[in-house]
N, C-alpha and C positions, 0 to 999 in steps of 0.2 A: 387649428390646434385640436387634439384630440383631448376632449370630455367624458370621465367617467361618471353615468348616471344611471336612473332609473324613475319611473315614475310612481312609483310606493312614496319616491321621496317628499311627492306633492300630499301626501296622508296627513291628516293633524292626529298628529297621536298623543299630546297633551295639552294645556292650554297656558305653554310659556311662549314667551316669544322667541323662541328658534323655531317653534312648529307653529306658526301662525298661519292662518289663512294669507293667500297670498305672495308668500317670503319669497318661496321656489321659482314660480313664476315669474315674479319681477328679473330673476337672472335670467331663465330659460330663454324669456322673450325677449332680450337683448341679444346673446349672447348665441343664438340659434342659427342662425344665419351665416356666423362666422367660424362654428365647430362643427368638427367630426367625434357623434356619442358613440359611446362605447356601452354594449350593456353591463349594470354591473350584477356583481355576484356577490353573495353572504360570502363573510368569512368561516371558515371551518370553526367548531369549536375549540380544537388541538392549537390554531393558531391564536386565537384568543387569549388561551388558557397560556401562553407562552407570558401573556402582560399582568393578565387578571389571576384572580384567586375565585376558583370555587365556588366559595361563598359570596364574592360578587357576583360573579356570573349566575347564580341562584338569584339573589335579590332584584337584578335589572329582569329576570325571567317570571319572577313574582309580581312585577309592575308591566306584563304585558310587553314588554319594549327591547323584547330579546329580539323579537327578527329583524326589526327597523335596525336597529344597533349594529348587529351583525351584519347588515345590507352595507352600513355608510363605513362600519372597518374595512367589508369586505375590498369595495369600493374602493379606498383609499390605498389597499395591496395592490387593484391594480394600477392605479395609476401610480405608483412608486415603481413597477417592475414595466409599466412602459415608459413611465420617466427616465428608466438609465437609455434609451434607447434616443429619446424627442422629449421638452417639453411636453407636462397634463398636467389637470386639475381635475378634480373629482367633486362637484357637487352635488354634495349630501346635509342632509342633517338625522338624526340629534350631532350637535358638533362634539368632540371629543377631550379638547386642552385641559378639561379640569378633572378629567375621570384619572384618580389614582389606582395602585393595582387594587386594594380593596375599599374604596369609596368613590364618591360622586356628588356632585353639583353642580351647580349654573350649566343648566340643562343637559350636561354630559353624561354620558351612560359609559361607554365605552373608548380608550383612547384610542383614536382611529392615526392619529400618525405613529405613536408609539408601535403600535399592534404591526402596521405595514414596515417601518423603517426595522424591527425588531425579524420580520418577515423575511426581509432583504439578506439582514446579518447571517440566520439560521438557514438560511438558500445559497451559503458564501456567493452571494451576488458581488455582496461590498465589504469591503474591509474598515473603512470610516464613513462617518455622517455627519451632516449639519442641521441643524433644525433652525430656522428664523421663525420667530413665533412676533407679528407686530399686529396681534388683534389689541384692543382698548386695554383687555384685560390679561392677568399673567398666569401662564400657563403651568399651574403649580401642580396639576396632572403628570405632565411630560416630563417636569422636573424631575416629581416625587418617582417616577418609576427606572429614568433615564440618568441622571446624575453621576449615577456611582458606575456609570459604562465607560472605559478608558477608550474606546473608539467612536466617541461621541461628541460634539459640541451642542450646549444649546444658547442661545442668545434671545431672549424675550427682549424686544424693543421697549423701554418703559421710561421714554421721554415725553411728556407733558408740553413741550412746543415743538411746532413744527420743523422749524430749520435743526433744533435738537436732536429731534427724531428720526431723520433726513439724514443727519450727518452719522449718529450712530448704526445707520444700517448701510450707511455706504463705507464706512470705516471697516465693522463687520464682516462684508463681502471684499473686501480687498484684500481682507487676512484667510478667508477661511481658505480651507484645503480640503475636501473631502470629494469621495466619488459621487455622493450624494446630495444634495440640500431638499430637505423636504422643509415645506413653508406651509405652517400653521396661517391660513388669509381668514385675517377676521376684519371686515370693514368697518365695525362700530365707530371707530378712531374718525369718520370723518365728520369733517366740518358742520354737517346736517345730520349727525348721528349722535350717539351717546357722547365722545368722547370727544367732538369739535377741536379736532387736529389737524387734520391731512386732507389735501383737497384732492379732488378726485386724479388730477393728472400724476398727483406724488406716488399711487400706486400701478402708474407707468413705468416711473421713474426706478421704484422700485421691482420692479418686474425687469426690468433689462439690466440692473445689477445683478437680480439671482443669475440671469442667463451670461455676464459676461464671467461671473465668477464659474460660471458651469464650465463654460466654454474653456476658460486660462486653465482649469484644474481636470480635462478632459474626465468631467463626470456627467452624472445626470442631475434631471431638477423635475421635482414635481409638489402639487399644491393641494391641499384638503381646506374645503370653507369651513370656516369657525363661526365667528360672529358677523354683526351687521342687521342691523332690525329697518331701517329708514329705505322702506320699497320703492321711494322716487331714486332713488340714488345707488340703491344695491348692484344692481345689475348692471350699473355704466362702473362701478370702482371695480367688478369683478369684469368686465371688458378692457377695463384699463389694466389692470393688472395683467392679463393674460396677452395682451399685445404686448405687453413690452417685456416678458417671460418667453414669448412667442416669436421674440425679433420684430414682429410687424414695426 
């Protein structure tokens, strides 16, 4: 499966835990052996500025963490525009889900699914999208910028047991219909993580729903990392996921 990366992305560029020492590599050295990387590329500022305002795009450039930012948007455009093609996944960080068009927190600068899926629209690549968003936490980013797009679905996963959480994203993927599914992967949710939900195979499980949903609505599917801090476990949830998005 094709990997959209780069290794800037191994930089600590603050001291939250998305840019920890560490984080990157826990995937990379899983995950290396079974992908094909792609190098990635900053986003354009023009393309940015489609999501953001200005004056955030000033302020994340004020804290140093414009080019990183724009690397994991960038990043995230391509693996959306080779997503309509094959399954990808793009790991990056800083992660994106909670960067609104003009604010930011829990360590998002920039919304990197928003920015690419918005990408897609403005390239009439696609005409409809889907976003599954099933990191721990909700993607009030995506939301705040994406909501009021009448060729949009989004669906944030935000069941607190597992069989719950399970059933709503397989329920989710039966109804959706779009050319697209772009999937916010945050692994925080598992069992050995913040949100001790989901065990590692359930992001199999869930990886070969995005891809049957893809396949019945002859569209594409592609993935950008969110969350997930627990280094023993990181890179086998983001292996599990990509197999069963992957068909393996």
């Amino acid at each position: 499966m094709k990997v959209v990366f780069r290794n800037e992305f191994y930089q600590i560029y603050t001291s939250d835990p998305a840019a920890e020492a560490g984080r990157i590599e826990a995937i990379i050295n899983v995950i290396e052996p079974y992908s094909e990387f792609i190098e990635a590329d900053p986003a354009s500022e023009e393309e940015i500025l489609a999501v953001h305002t200005p004056s955030h795009i000033e302020w994340v450039r004020r804290k140093s963490l414009y080019d990183i930012s724009a690397l994991a948007a960038g990043a995230t455009i391509q693996a959306a525009r080779i997503g309509l093609v094959e399954p990808c996944f793009a790991v990056v960080r800083p992660p994106g889900h909670h960067a609104s068009s003009d604010s930011a927190w829990g360590f998002c600068y920039f919304n990197n699914i928003a920015i690419a899926i918005t990408t897609l629209k403005r390239e009439n690549k696609i005409r409809t999208a889907y976003i599954l968003d099933f990191d721990l936490h909700y993607g009030d980013g995506t939301v705040n910028i994406l909501e009021s797009e009448d060729y949009i679905t989004i669906c944030n996963a935000d069941q607190h047991y597992r069989e719950r959480l399970m059933a709503e994203v397989k329920r989710e993927m039966e109804l959706c219909e779009a050319d697209i599914i772009g999937v916010s992967a945050g692994f925080d949710n598992h069992v050995e993580d913040w949100g001790g939900v989901l065990k590692t195979e359930d992001y199999y499980d869930i990886g070969q729903m995005v891809r049957a949903a893809a396949i019945r609505n002859k569209g594409g599917s592609f993935a950008v990392l969110e969350g997930g801090y627990n280094h023993y476990v990181l890179g086998h949830c983001v292996k599990a996921f990509m197999d069963g998005m992957g068909g393996k």
